[in-house]
N, C-alpha and C positions, 0 to 999 in steps of 0.2 A: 941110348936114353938121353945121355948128356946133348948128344948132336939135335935128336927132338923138342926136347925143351929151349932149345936156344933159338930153333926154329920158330917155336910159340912164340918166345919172350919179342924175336924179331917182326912178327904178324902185327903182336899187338901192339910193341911201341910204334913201328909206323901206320896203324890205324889210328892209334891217338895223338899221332904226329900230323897225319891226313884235315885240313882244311874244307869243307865244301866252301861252294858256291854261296853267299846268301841270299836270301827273295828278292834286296833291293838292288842286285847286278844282274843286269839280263844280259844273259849269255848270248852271244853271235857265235855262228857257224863262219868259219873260213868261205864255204864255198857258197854260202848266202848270195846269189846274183843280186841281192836287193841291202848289201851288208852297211850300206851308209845310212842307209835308213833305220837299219836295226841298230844300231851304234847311236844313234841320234837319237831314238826310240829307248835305250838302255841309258844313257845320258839324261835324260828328261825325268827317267825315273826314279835314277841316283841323287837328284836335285834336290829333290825334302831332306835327304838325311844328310849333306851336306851345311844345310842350313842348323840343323840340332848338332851334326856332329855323330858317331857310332865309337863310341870307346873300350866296345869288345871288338874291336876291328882297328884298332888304334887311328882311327880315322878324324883330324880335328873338325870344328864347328867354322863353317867362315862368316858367321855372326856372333862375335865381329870377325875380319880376319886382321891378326896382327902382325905388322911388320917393325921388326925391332930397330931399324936402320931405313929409313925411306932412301933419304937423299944423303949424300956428301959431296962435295966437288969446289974444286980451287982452279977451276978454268973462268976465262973472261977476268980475271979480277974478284969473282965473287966466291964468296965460300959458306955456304949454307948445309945446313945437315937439320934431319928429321928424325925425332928418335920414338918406338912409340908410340906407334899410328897406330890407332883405329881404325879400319874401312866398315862401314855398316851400305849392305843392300850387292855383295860381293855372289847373293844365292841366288839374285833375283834374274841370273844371264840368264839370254835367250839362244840358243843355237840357233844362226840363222845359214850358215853355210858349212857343211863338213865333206872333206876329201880327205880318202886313206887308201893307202899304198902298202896292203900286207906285206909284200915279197920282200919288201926295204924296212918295213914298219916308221912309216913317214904319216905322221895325221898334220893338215891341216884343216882349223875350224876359224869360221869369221861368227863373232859372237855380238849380243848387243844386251848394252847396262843403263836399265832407264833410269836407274839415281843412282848416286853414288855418295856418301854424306863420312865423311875423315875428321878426326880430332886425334893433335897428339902433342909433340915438343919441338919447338922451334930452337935452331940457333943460326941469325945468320948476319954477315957482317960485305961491305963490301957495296956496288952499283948495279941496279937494276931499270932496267929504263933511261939508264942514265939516271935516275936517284941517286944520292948517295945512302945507305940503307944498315943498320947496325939494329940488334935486338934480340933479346931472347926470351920465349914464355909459351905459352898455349898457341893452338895453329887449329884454326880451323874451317872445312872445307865442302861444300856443295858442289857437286855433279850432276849434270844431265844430260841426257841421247847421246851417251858417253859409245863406243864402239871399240872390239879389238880384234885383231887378225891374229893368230897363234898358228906357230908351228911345231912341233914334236917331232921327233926323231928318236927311234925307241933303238935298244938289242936285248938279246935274248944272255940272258948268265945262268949257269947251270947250280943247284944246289949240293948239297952234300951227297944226295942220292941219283943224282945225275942229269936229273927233271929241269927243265926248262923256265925261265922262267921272265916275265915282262921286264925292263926298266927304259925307264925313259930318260936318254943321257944330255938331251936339249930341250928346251923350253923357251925359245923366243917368241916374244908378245909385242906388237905394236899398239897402242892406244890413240883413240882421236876421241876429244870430248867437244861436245856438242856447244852446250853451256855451261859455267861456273864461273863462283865467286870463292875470293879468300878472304879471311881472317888473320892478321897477327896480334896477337896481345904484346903488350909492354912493350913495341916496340921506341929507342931512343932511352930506353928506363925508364917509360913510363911516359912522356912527353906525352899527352893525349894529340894537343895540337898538329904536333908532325903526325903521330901514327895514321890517325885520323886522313893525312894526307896523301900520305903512301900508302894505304890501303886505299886508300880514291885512285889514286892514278894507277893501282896494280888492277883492280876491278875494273879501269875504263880501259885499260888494255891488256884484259886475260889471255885472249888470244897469245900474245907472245912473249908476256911474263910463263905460261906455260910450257911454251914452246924449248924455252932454255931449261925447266926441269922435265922436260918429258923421257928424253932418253934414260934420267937415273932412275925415275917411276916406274918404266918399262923394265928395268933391271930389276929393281927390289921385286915388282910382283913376278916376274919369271922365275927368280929364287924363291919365293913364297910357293907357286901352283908347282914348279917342279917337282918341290918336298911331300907337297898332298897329293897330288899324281900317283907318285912313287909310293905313298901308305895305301894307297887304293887298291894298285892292281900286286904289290910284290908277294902279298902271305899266299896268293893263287899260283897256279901253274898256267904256262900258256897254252896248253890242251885245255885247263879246263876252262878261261877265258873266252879262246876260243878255238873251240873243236873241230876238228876237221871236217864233220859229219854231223 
């Protein structure tokens, strides 16, 4: 009797332990001959509730998506950090290329961002353009026919009960923006005159005022999408992601 009952008690805590599927993750089959497209096709579909957010799924909202830390760096001479960003319009990708490599769990996707609009905390001290450039206050930012190349690189970790299960342990993102403009407030403490100036000369040459924060941008948002990645796919199993059959 005692060995039955404990039998039951086992049944039913892992049936109320057991996760389904929700509606808004379309399942792929492994053997799918057509499984880029169903991945691309389960992706497109995942896209609205990313943009609210699923908080019985512990899944956050990427409007806005926040990044606590953009920028830091003390190379060149310069030392700027961003604390605090807002990104708004982070739902509105487009998958325009996806390749996956089950056997390895390798995804590359090339993705495209038709705006992109940032507000957060400046502090930056140091030469830019050859500027000399000191300030700290509001930061704010427009983006367009912004583009990114991503790579993933997944393994499987087994849970307590022995089940398989996704994580994704890289996350590199390349960025190339099309068009934008910045914003600094305060910068000088306030000198309108200067800031006024050096926002002119950072806007008449975005191109490669960008160019020296783009790798730490690339950094912050791969640590941001890894974390959501990883709330996505881990309360599943990778049978039920994707099933053999």
């Amino acid at each position: 009797m005692s060995l039955s009952t404990s039998a039951f008690l086992l049944v039913v805590v892992s049936a109320a332990l057991a996760i389904d599927v929700p509606d808004f993750i379309h399942v792929c089959k492994r053997s799918d001959p057509n499984i880029e497209a169903c991945i691309t096709e389960s992706v497109e579909k995942l896209r609205p509730y990313l943009k609210t957010g699923v908080p019985e799924y512990n899944i956050p909202s990427l409007e806005p998506l926040l990044l606590n830390e953009l920028v830091a760096s003390e190379g060149s001479g310069l030392r700027i950090t961003a604390k605090n960003v807002h990104a708004y319009g982070a739902s509105d990708f487009i998958v325009r290329r996806l390749k996956i490599d089950l056997d390895h769990l390798r995804f590359a996707v090339d993705v495209d961002l038709p705006h992109l609009y940032i507000d957060g905390q400046y502090s930056i001290d140091g030469r830019v353009l050859l500027l000399p450039i000191r300030g700290s206050g509001p930061l704010y930012g427009n983006f367009s026919a912004a583009t990114g190349a991503v790579k993933l690189k997944g393994e499987l970790r087994k849970d307590k009960e022995g089940l398989d299960h996704l994580h994704f342990e890289e996350f590199r993102m390349k960025i190339s923006i099309g068009k934008g403009s910045l914003r600094l407030e305060n910068l000088f403490g306030g000198e309108r005159a200067l800031g006024d100036v050096v926002n002119g000369a950072i806007n008449s040459n975005f191109d490669s005022f960008i160019k020296e924060l783009q790798p730490l941008i690339e950094h912050a948002l791969s640590e941001a999408f890894v974390e959501i990645s990883n709330r996505i796919v881990n309360p599943f199993t990778y049978e039920q992601l994707f099933p053999e059959h």
